[in-house]
DRENZASE-819026 format. One record per residue: residue number from 1; residue in three letters; x, y, z of N, C-alpha, C in turn. Coordinates in steps of 0.02 Angstrom, whole numbers, always signed. Example, Ala and Ser with C-alpha at 12.3 -4.5 7.8 and 13.67 -1.06 7.14 Angstrom:
REM DRENZASE-819026
(pt 1 "Ala" (+660 -284 +390) (+615 -225 +390) (+660 -165 +390));
(pt 2 "Ser" (+642 -112 +354) (+684 -53 +357) (+645 +2 +394));
REM end
This chain:
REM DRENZASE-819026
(pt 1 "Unk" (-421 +708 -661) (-420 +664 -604) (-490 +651 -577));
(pt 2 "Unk" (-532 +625 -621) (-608 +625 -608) (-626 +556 -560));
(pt 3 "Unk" (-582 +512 -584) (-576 +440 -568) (-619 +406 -606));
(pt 4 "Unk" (-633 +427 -657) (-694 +394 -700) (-653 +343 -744));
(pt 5 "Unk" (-697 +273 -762) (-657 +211 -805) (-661 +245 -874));
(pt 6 "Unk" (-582 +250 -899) (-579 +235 -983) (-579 +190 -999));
(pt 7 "Unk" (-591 +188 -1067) (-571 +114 -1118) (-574 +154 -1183));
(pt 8 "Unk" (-521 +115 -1192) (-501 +135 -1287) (-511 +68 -1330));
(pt 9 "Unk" (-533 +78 -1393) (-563 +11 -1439) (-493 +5 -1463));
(pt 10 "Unk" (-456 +56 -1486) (-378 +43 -1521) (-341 +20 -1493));
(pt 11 "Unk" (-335 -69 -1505) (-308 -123 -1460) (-214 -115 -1515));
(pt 12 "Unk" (-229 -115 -1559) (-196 -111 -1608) (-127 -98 -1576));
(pt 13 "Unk" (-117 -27 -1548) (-41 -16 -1515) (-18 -63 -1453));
(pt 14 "Unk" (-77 -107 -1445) (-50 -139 -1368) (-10 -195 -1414));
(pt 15 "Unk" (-39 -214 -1465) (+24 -296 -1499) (+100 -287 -1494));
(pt 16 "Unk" (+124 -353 -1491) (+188 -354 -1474) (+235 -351 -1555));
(pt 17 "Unk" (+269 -303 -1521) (+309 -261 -1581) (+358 -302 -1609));
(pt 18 "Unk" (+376 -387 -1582) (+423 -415 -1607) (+406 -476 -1640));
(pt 19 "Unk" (+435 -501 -1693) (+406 -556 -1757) (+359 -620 -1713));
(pt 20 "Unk" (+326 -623 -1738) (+300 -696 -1719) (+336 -760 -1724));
(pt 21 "Unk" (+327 -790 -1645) (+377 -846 -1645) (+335 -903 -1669));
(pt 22 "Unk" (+297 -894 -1699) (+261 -959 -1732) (+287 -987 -1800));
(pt 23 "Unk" (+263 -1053 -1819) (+264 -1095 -1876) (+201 -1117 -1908));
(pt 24 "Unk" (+230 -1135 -1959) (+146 -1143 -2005) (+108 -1208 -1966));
(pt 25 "Unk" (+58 -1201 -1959) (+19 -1244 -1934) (+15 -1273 -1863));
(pt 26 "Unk" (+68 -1218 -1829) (+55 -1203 -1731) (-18 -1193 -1735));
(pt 27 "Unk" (-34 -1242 -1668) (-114 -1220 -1624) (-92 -1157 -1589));
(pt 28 "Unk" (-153 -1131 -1595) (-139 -1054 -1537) (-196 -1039 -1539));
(pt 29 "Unk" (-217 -1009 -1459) (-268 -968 -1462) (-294 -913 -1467));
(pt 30 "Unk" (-336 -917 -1503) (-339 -814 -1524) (-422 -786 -1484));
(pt 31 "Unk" (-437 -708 -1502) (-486 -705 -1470) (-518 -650 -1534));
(pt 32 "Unk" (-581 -657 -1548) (-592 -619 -1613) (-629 -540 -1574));
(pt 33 "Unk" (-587 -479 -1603) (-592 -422 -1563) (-645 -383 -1618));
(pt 34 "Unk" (-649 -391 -1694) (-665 -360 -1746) (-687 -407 -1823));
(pt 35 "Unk" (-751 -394 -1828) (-753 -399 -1894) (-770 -368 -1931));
(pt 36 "Unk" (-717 -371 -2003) (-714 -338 -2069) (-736 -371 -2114));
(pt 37 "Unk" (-753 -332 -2155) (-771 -374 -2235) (-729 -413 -2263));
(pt 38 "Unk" (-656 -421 -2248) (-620 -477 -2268) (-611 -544 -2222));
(pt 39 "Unk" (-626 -535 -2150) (-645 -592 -2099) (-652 -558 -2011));
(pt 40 "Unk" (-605 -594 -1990) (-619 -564 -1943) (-541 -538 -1893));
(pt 41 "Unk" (-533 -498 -1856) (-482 -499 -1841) (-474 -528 -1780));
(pt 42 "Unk" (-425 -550 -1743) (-422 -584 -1706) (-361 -580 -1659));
(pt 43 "Unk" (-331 -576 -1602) (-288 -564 -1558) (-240 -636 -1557));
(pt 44 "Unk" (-186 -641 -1556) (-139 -721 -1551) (-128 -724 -1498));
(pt 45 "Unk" (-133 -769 -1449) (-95 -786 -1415) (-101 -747 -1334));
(pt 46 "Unk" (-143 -687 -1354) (-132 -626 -1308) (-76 -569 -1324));
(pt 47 "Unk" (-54 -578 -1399) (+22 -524 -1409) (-6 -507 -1469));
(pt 48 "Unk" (-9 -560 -1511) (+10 -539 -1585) (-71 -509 -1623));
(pt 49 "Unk" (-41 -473 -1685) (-104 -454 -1726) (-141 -514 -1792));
(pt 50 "Unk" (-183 -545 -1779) (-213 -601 -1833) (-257 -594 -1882));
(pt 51 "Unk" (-280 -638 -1937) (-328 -613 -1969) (-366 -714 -1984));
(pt 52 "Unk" (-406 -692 -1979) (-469 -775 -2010) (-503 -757 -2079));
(pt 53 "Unk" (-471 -752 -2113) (-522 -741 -2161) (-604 -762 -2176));
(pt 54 "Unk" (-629 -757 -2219) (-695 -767 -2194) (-711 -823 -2235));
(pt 55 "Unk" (-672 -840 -2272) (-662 -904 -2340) (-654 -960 -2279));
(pt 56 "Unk" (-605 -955 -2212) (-584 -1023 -2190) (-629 -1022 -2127));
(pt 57 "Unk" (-681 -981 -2106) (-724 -978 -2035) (-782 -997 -2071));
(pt 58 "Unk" (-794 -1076 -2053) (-849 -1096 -2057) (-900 -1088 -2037));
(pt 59 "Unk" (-875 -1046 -1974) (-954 -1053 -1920) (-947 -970 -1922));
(pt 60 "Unk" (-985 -937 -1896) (-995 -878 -1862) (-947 -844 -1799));
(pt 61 "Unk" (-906 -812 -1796) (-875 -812 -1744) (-885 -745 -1680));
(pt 62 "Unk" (-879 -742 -1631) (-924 -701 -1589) (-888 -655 -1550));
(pt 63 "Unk" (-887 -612 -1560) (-844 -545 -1508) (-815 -549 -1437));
(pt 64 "Unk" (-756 -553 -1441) (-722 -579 -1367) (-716 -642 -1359));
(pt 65 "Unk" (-731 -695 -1377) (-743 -762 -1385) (-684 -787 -1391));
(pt 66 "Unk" (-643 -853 -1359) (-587 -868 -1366) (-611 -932 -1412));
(pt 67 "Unk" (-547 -945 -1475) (-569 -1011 -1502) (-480 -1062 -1516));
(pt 68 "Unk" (-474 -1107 -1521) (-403 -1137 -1560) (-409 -1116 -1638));
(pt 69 "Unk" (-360 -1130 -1643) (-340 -1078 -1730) (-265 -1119 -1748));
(pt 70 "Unk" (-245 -1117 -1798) (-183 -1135 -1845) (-166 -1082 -1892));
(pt 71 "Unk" (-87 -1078 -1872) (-64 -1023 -1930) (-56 -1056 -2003));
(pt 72 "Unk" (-91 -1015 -2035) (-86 -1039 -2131) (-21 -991 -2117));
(pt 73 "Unk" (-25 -946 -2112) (+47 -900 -2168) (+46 -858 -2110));
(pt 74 "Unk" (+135 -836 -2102) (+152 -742 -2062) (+190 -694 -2123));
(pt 75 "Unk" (+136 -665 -2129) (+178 -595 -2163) (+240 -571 -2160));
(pt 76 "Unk" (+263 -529 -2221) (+323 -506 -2192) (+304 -448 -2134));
(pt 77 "Unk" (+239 -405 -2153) (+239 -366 -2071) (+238 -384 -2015));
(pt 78 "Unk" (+224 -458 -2019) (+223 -472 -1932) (+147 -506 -1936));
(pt 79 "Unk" (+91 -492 -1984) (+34 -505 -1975) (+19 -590 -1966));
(pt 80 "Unk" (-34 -617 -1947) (-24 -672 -1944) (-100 -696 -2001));
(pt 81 "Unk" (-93 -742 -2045) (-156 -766 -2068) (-162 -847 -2019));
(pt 82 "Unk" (-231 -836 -2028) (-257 -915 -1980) (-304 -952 -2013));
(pt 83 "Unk" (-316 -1010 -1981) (-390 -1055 -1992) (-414 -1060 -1937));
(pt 84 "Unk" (-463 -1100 -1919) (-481 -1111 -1872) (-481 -1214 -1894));
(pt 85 "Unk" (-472 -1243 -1929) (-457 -1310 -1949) (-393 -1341 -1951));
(pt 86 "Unk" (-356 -1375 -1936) (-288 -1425 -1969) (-287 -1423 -2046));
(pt 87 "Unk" (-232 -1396 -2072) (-254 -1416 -2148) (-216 -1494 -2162));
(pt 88 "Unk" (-263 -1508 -2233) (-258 -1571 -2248) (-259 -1638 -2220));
(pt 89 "Unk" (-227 -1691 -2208) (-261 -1743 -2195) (-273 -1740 -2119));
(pt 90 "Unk" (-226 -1690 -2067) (-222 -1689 -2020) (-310 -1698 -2004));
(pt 91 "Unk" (-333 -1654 -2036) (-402 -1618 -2004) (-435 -1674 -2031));
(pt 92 "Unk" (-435 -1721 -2069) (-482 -1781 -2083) (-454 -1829 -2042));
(pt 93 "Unk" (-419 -1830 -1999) (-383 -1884 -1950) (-429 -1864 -1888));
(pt 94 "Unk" (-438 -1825 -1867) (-463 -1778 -1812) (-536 -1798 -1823));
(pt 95 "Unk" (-549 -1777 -1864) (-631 -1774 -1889) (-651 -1835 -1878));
(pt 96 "Unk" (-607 -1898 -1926) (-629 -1950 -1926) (-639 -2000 -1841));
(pt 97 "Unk" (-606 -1968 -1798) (-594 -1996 -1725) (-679 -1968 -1689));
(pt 98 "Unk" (-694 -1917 -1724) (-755 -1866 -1690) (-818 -1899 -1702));
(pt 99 "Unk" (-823 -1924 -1785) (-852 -1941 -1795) (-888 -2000 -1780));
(pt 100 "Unk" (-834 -2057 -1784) (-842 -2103 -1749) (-894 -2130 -1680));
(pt 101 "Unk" (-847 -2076 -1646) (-876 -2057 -1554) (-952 -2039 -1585));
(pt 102 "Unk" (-980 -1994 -1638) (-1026 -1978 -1639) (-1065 -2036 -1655));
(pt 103 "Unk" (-1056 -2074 -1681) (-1100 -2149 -1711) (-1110 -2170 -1664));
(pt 104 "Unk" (-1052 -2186 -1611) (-1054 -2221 -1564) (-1106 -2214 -1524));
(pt 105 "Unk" (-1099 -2130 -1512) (-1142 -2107 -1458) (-1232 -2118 -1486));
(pt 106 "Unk" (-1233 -2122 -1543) (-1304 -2117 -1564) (-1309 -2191 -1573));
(pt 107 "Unk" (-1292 -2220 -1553) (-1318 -2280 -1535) (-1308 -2353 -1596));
(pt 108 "Unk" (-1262 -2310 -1645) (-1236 -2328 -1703) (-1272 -2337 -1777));
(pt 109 "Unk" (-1280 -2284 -1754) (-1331 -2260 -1821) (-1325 -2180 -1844));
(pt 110 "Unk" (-1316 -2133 -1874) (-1296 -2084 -1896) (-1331 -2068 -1966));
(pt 111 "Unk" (-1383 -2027 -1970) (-1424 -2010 -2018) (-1397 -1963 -2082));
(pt 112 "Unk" (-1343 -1951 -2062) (-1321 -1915 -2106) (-1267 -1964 -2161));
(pt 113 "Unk" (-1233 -1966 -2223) (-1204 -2004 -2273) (-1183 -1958 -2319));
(pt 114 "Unk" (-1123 -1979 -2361) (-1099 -1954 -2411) (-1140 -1906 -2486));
(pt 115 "Unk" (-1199 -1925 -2477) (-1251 -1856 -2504) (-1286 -1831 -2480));
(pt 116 "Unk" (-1277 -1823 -2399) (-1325 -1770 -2371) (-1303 -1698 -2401));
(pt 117 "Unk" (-1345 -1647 -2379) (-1336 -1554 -2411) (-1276 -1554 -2369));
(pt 118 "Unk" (-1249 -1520 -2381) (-1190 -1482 -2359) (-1213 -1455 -2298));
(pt 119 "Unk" (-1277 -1407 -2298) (-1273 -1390 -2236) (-1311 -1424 -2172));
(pt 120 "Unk" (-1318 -1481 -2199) (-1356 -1506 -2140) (-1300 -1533 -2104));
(pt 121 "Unk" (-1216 -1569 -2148) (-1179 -1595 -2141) (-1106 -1515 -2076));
(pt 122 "Unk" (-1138 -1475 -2104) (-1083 -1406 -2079) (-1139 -1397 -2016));
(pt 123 "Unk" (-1215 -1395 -1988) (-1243 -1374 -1955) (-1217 -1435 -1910));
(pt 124 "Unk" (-1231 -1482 -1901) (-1204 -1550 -1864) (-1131 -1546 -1846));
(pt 125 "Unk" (-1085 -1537 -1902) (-1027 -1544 -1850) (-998 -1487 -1883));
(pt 126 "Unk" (-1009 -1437 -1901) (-936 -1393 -1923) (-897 -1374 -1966));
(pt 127 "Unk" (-912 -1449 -2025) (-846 -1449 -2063) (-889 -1450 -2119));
(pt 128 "Unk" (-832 -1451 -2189) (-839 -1438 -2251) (-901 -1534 -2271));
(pt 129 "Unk" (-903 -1545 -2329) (-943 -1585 -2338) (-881 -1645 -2386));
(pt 130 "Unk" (-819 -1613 -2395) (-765 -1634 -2428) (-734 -1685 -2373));
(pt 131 "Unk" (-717 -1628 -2299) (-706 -1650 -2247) (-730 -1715 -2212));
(pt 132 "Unk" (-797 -1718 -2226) (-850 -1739 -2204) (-838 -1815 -2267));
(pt 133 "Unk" (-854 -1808 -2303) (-861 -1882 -2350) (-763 -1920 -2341));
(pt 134 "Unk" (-726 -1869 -2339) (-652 -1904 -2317) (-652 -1924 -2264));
(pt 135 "Unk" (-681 -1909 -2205) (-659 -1956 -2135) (-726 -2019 -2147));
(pt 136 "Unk" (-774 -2021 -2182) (-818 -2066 -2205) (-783 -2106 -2238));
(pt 137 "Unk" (-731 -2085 -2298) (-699 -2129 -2342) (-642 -2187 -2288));
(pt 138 "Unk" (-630 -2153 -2236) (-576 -2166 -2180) (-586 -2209 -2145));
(pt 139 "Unk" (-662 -2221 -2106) (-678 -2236 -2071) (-701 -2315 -2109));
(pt 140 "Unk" (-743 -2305 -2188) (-752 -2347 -2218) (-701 -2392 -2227));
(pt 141 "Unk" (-636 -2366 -2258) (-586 -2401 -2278) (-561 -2445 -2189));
(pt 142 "Unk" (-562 -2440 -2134) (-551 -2466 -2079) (-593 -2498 -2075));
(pt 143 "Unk" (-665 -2521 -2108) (-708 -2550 -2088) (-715 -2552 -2021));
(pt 144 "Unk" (-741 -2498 -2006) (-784 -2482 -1947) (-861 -2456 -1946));
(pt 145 "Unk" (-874 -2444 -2028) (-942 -2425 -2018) (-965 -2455 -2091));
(pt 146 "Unk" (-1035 -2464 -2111) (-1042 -2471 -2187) (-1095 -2391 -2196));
(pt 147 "Unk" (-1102 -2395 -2263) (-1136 -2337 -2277) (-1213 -2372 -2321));
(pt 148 "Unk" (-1258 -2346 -2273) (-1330 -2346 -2321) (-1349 -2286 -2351));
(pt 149 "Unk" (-1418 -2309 -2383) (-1446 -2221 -2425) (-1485 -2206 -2369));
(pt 150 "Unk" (-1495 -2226 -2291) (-1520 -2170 -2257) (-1497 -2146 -2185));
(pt 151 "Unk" (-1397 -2168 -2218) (-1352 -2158 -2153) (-1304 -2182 -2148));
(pt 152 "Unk" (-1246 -2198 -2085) (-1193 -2238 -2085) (-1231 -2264 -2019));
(pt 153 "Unk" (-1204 -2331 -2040) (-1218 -2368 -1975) (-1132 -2393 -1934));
(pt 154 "Unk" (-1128 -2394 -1871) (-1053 -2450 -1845) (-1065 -2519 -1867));
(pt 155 "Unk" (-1008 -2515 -1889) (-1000 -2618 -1919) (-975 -2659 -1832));
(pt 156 "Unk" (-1002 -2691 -1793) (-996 -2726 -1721) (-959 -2798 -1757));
REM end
């Protein structure tokens, strides 16, 4: 009875002991408590136990940090696997709306194009360079922008 503050790191027994009421590809927010050599672990929701692998975290992710996430797969233990992206075209629908705003905002000009490096293309916004040339292919096919060799410009 010292009155002195504990804290225990073994969050582990506080998760909620009953199945996850999620579906593949629910938004939810998680909070990343741990990282392992296979990704990172991550809290659901405030209940459940998660995992990000380190294959689908593009960026760096930061201790305590709350981010949005999508369930890829739930285990039969209850575990949850995540992304932090929409898979498939969803996430090039999304992207392609972002991107846009981004031309816009630069005054309609955008230095970056379908063979910039990869990472100049992931340091700028985030995403894969696959990601990245499909909401280009998207945006092209809407004719809303044309593509030069030193950028996309908005088509007015």
């Amino acid at each position: 009875q010292t009155q002195r503050i504990v804290a225990s790191a073994k969050i582990e027994k506080f998760f909620s002991k009953t199945f996850p009421p999620f579906n593949i590809q629910d938004k939810v927010e998680v909070m990343m408590y741990k990282k392992t050599d296979l990704g990172y672990k991550v809290i659901v929701n405030q209940s459940y136990d998660g995992m990000i692998f380190a294959n689908e975290a593009f960026q760096t992710l930061e201790l305590g940090k709350k981010y949005k996430a999508y369930i890829k797969n739930i285990r039969e233990d209850g575990k949850i696997d995540l992304t932090l992206y929409k898979s498939g075209y969803n996430q090039v629908v999304d992207f392609s709306e972002l991107l846009y705003e981004a031309i816009q905002n630069a005054e309609g000009y955008l230095p970056l194009h379908d063979k910039s490096p990869a990472d100049d293309i992931y340091s700028r916004f985030g995403v894969s360079k696959k990601v990245f040339k499909k909401a280009v292919g998207d945006l092209y096919k809407k004719q809303l922008i044309r593509i030069e060799s030193d950028g996309l410009y908005l088509l007015t």
